[in-house]
MARVEX-761276 format. One record per residue: residue number from 1; x, y, z of N, C-alpha, C in turn. Coordinates in steps of 0.02 Angstrom, whole numbers, plus 50000, padded with zeros to 5 digits. Layout:
residues N
     n     n.X     n.Y     n.Z    ca.X    ca.Y    ca.Z     c.X     c.Y     c.Z
   NUM       X       Y       Z       X       Y       Z       X       Y       Z
...
END
This chain:
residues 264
     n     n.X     n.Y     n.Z    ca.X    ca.Y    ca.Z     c.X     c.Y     c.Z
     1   50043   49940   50000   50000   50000   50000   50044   50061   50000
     2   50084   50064   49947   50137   50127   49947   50120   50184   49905
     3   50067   50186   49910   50024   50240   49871   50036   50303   49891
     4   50061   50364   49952   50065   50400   49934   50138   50448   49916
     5   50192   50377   49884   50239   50393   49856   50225   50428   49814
     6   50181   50402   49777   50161   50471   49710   50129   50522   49737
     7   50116   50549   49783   50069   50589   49833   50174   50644   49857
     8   50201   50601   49826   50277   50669   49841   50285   50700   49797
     9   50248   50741   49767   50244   50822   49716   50241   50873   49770
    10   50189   50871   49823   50183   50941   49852   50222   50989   49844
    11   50192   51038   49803   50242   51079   49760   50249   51097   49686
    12   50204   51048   49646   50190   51079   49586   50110   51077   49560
    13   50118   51093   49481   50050   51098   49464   50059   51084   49367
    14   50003   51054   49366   49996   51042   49274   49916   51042   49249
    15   49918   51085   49157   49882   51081   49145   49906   51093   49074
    16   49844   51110   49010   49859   51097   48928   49873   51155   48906
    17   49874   51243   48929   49884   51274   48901   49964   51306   48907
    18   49994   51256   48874   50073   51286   48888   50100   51303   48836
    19   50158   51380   48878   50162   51415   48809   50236   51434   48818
    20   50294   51428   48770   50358   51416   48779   50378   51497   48796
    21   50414   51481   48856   50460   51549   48848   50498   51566   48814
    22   50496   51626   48822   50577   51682   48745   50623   51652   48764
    23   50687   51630   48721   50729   51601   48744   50777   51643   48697
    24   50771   51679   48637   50848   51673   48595   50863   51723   48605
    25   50849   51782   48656   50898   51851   48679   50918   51808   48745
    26   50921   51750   48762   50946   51730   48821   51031   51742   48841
    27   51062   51771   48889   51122   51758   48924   51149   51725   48883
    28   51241   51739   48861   51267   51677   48823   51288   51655   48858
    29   51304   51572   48836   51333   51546   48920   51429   51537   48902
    30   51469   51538   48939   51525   51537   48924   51545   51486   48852
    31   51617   51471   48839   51626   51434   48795   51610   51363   48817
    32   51600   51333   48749   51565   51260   48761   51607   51206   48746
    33   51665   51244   48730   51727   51184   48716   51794   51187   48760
    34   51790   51212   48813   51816   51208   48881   51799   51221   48940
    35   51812   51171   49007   51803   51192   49057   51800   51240   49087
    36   51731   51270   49120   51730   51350   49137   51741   51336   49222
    37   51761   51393   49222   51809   51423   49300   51745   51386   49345
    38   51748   51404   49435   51703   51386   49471   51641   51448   49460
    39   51687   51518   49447   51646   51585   49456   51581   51587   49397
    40   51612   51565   49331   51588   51553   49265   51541   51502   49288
    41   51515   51458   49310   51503   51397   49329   51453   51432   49367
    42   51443   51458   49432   51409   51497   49466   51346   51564   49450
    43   51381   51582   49377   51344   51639   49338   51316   51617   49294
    44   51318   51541   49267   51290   51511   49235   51229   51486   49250
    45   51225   51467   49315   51184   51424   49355   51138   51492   49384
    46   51139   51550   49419   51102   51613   49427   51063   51628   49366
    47   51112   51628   49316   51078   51674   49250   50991   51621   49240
    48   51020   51534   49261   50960   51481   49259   50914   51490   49305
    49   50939   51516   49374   50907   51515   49417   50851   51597   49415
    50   50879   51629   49364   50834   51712   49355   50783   51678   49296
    51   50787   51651   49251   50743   51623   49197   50682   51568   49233
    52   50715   51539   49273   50656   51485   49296   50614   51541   49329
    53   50645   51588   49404   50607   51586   49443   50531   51649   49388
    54   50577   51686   49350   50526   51728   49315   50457   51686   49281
    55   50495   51640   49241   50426   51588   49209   50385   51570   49239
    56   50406   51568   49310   50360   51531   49369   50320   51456   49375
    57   50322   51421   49302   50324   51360   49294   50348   51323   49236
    58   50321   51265   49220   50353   51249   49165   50342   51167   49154
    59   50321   51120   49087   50319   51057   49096   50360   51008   49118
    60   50330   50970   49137   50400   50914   49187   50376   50853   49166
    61   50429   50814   49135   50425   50742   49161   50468   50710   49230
    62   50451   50695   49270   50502   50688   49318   50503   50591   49318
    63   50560   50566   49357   50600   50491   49367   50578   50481   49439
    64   50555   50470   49499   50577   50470   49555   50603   50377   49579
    65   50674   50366   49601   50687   50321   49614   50709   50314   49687
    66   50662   50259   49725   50692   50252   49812   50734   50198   49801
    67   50790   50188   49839   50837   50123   49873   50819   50123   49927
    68   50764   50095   49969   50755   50077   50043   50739   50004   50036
    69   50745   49980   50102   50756   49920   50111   50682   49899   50128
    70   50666   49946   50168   50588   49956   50181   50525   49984   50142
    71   50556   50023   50085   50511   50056   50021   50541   50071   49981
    72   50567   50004   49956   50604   50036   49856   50558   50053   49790
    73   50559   50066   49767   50533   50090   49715   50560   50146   49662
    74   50500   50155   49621   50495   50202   49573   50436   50213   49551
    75   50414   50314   49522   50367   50294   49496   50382   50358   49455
    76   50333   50381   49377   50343   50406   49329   50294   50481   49339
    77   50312   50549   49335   50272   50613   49334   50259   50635   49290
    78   50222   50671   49243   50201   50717   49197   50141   50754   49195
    79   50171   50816   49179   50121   50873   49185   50158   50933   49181
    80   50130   50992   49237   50148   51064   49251   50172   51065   49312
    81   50238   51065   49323   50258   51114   49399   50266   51182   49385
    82   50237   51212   49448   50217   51276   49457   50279   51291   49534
    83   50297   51350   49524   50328   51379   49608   50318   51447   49606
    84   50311   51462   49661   50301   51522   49685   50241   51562   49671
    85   50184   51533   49695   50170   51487   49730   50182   51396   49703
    86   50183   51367   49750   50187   51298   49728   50129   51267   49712
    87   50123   51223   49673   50059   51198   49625   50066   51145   49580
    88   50025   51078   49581   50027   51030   49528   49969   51002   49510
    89   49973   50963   49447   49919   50940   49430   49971   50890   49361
    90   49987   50827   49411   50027   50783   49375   49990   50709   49363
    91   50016   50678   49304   49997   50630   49268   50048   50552   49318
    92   50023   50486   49364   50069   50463   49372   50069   50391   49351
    93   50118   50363   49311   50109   50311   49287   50192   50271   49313
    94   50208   50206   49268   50235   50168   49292   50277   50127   49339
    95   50228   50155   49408   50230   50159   49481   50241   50098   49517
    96   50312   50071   49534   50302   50008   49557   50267   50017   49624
    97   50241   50060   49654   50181   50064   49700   50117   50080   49698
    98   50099   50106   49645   50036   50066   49618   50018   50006   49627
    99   50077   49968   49588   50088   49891   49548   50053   49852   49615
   100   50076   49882   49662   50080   49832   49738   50013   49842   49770
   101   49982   49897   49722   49907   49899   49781   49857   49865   49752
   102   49814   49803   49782   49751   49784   49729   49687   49831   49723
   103   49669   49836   49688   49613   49897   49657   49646   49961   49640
   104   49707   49976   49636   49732   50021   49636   49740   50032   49553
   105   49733   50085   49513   49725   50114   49450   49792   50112   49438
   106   49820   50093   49379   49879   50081   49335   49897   50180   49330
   107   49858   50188   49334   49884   50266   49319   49828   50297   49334
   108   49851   50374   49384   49816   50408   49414   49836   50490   49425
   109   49812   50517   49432   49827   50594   49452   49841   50608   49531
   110   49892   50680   49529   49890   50688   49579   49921   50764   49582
   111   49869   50787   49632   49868   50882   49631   49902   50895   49686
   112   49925   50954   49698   49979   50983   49753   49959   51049   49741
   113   49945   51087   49813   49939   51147   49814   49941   51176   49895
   114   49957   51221   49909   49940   51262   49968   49941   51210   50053
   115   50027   51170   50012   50059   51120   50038   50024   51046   50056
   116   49944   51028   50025   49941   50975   50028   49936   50935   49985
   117   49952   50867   49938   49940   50850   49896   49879   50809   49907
   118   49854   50798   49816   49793   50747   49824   49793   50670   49780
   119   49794   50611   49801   49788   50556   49749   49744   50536   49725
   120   49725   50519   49669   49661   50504   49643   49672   50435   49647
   121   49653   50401   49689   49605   50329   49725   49576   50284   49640
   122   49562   50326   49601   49501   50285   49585   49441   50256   49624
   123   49407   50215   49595   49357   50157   49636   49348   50117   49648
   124   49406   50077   49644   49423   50006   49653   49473   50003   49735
   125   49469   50073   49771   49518   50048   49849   49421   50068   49885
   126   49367   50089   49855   49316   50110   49893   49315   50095   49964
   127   49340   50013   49990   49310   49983   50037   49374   50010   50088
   128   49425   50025   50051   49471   50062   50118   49466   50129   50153
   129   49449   50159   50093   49437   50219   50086   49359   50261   50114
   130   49314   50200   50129   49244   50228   50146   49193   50264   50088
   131   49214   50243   50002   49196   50289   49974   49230   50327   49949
   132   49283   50366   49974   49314   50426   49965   49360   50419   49904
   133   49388   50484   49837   49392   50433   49791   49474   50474   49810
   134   49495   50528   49823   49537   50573   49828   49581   50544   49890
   135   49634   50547   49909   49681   50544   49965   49731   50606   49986
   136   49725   50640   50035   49734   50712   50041   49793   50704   50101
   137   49842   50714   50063   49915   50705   50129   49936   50779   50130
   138   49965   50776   50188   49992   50858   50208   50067   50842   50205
   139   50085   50916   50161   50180   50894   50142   50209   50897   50216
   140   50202   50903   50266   50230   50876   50329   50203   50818   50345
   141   50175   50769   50329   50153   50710   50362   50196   50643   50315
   142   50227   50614   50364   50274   50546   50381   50294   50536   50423
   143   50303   50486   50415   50330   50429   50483   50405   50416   50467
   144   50405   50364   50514   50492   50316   50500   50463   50255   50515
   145   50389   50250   50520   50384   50160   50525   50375   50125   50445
   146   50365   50064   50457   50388   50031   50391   50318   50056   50371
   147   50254   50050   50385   50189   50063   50332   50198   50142   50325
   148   50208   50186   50363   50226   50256   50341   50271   50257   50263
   149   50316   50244   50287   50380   50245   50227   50347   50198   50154
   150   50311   50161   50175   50270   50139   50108   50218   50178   50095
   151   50169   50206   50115   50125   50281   50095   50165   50343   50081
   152   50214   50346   50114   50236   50404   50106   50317   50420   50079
   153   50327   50361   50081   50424   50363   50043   50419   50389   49987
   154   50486   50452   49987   50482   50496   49938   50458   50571   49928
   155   50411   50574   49992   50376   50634   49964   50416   50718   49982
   156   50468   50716   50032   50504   50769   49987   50534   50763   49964
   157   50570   50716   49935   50621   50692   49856   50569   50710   49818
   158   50527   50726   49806   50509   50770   49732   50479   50841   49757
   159   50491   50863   49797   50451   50923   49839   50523   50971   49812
   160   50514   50966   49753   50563   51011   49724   50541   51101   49698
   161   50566   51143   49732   50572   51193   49700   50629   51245   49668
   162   50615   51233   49601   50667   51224   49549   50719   51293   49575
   163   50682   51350   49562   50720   51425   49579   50746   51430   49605
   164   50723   51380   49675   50762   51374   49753   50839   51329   49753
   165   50796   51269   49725   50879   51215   49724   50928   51262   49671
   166   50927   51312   49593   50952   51321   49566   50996   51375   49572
   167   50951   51415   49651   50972   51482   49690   51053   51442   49732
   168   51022   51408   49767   51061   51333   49803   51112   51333   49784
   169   51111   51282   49718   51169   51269   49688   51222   51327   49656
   170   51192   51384   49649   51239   51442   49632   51279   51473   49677
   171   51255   51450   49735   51275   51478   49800   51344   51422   49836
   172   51346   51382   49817   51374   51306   49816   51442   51322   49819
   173   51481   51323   49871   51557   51343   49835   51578   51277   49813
   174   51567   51247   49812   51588   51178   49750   51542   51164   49688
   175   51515   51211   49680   51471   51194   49605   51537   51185   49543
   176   51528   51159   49479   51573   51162   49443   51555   51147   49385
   177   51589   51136   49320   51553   51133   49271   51579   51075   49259
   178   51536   51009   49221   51533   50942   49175   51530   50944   49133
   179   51529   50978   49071   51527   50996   49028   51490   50945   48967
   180   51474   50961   48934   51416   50948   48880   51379   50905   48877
   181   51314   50911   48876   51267   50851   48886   51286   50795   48825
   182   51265   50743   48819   51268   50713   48753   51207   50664   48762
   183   51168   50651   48813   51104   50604   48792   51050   50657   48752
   184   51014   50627   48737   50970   50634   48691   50924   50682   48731
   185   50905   50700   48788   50872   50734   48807   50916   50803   48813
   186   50955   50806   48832   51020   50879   48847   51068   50875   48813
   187   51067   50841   48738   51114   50868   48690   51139   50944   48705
   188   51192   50940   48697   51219   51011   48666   51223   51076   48720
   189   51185   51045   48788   51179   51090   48845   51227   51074   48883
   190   51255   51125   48925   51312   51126   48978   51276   51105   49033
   191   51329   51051   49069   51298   51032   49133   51341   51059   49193
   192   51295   51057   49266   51331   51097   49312   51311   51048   49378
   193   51348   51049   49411   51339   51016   49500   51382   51031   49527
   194   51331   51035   49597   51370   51046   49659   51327   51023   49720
   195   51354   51017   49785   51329   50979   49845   51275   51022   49896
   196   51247   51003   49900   51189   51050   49939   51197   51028   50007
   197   51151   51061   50051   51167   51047   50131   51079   50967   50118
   198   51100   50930   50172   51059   50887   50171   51067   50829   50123
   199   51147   50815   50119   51165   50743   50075   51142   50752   50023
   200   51122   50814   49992   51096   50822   49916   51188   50845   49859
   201   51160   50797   49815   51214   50800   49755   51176   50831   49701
   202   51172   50892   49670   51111   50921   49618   51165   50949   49559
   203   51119   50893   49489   51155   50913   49437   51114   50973   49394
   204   51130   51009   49347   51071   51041   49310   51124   51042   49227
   205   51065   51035   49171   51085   51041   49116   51072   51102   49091
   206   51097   51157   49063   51084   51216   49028   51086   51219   48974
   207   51034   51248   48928   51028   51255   48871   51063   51311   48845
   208   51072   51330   48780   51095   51385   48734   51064   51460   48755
   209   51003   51439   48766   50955   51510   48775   50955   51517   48857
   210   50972   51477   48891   50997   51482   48960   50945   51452   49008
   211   50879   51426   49019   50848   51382   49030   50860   51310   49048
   212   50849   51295   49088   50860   51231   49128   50832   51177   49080
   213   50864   51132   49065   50819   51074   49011   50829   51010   49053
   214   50876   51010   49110   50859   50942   49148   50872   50943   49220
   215   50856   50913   49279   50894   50916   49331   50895   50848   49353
   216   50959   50811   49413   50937   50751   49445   50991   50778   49512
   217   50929   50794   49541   50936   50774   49631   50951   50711   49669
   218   50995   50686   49695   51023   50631   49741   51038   50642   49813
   219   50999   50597   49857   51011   50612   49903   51009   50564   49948
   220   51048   50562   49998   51055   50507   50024   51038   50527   50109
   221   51011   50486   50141   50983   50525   50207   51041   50500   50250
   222   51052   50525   50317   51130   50531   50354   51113   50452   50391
   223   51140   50433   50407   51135   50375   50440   51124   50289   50409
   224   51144   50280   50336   51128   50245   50292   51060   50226   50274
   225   51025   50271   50271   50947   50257   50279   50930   50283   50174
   226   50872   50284   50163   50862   50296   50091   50896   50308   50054
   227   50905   50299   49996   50935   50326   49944   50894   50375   49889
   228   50870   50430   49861   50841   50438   49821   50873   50477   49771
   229   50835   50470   49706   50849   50507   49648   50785   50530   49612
   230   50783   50583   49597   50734   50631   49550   50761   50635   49502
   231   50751   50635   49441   50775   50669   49394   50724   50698   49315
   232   50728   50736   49309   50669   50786   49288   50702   50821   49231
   233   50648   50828   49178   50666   50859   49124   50620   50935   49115
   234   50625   50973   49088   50582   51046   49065   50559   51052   49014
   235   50504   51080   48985   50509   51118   48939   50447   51169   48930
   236   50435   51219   48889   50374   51259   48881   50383   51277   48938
   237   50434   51344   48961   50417   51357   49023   50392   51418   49014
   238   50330   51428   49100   50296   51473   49085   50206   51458   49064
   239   50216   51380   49051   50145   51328   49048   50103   51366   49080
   240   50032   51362   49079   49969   51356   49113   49934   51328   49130
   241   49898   51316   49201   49869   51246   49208   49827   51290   49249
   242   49763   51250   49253   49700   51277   49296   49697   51216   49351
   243   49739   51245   49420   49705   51180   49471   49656   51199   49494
   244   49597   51132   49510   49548   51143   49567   49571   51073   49629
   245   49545   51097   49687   49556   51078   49736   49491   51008   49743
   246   49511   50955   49746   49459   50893   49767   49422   50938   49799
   247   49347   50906   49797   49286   50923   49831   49289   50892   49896
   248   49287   50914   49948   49309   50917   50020   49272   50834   50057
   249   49197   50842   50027   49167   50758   50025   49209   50714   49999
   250   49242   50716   49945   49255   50670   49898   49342   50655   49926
   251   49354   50666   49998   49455   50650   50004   49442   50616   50056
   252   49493   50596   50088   49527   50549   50156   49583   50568   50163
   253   49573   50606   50226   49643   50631   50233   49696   50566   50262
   254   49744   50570   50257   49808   50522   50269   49818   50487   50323
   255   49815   50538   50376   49800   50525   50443   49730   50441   50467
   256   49682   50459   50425   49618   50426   50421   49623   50373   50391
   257   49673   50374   50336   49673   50316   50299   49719   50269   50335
   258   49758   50275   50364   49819   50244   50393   49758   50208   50456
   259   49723   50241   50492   49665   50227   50535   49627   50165   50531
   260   49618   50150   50456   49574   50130   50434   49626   50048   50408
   261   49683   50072   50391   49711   50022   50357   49733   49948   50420
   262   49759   50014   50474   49783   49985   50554   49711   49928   50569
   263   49644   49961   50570   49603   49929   50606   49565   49860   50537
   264   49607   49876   50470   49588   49821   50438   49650   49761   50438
END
């Protein structure tokens, strides 16, 4: 029942009217056929971090992968993340925690806003759920017991806000440059990392027009405990999405469900 792994967006938002930001008066970024300084490296990563936070969102496919011993997995995002305010409305599919729930929908939605996210249940968990088709977790709610960490493993490994980690990483006195993407998703873009506070390792790919086209967050929690990885692609930033909030009848909050699961 590791269902509200996909319930770890709190923090973005998606919808169909997305519309690409200006990109070709963008910042040039240093040369692309040698290693740039740490400083170069740093002004690279700002100039990304002034473009995201202005767009204020932008489409995402995101990766999220756990190594726990107690909740491994993975599961697949698409849609609109939104920041500042934070906001989602994501698509989630090939979820090995889905896989594990019976009645549980092969693919489902799930909204984030005004720090709580929502899972869409379908109608096939009814009898756990009382009815309720929505599952409404608050981005502060987890545990460290083993059924916690299966509802909820993961959920700030994607509680990503892009402007913030990209503010982060500029700030990084070990950020540095990797220089040129070559997979197929970040051809031709300069890549950059550096170590964040909280066992985070954060890479970012930069495009020509200076726009973020990929990131993957790693993080490992202190005490040999989880392993996670995000890793997330952009594009059309600046998207539009119309969230509405589940109908207040129609959720179970987290707290309730765990209630319900204990006394079944």
């Amino acid at each position: 029942m590791a269902l509200a792994v996909v319930a770890g967006v709190a923090g973005c938002q998606d919808g169909d009217g997305g519309t690409k930001a200006p990109g070709a008066s963008a910042t040039a970024q240093p040369s692309a056929q040698r290693t740039q300084s740490p400083e170069e490296a740093a002004r690279a990563v700002r100039a990304a971090y002034t473009k995201a936070a202005a767009a204020k969102s932008a489409k995402v496919e995101m990766r999220l992968l756990v190594a726990d011993d107690r909740a491994p997995g993975g599961s697949t995002f698409a849609g609109v993340q939104a920041w500042g305010p934070s906001a989602a409305d994501l698509k989630v599919y090939d979820s090995s925690y889905l896989a594990e729930i019976p009645g549980a929908p092969v693919e489902t939605q799930v909204r984030s806003v005004g720090g709580a996210t929502y899972v869409d249940l379908g109608t096939g968990l009814s009898a756990q759920t009382g009815g309720k088709r929505w599952l409404k977790v608050e981005a502060a709610t987890a545990g460290g017991d083993e059924l916690s960490l299966q509802l909820t493993g993961g959920l700030a490994a994607v509680n990503m806000d892009l402007p913030k980690e990209l503010g982060l990483l500029a700030a990084s006195p070990a950020v540095r440059h990797i220089g040129p993407g070559t997979r197929g998703d970040v051809k031709g873009a300069q890549g950059y990392e550096g170590e964040l506070s909280g066992g985070k390792l954060m890479q970012v790919w930069i495009g020509a027009d200076g726009y973020p086209l990929k990131t993957a967050v790693h993080t490992d929690t202190p005490g040999g405990g989880a392993k996670t990885s995000v890793s997330t692609t952009y594009s059309d930033f600046g998207a539009k999405a119309a969230f509405r909030t589940p109908p207040a009848e129609d959720t179970i909050a987290f707290p309730d469900l765990l209630k319900r699961l204990v006394r079944g």
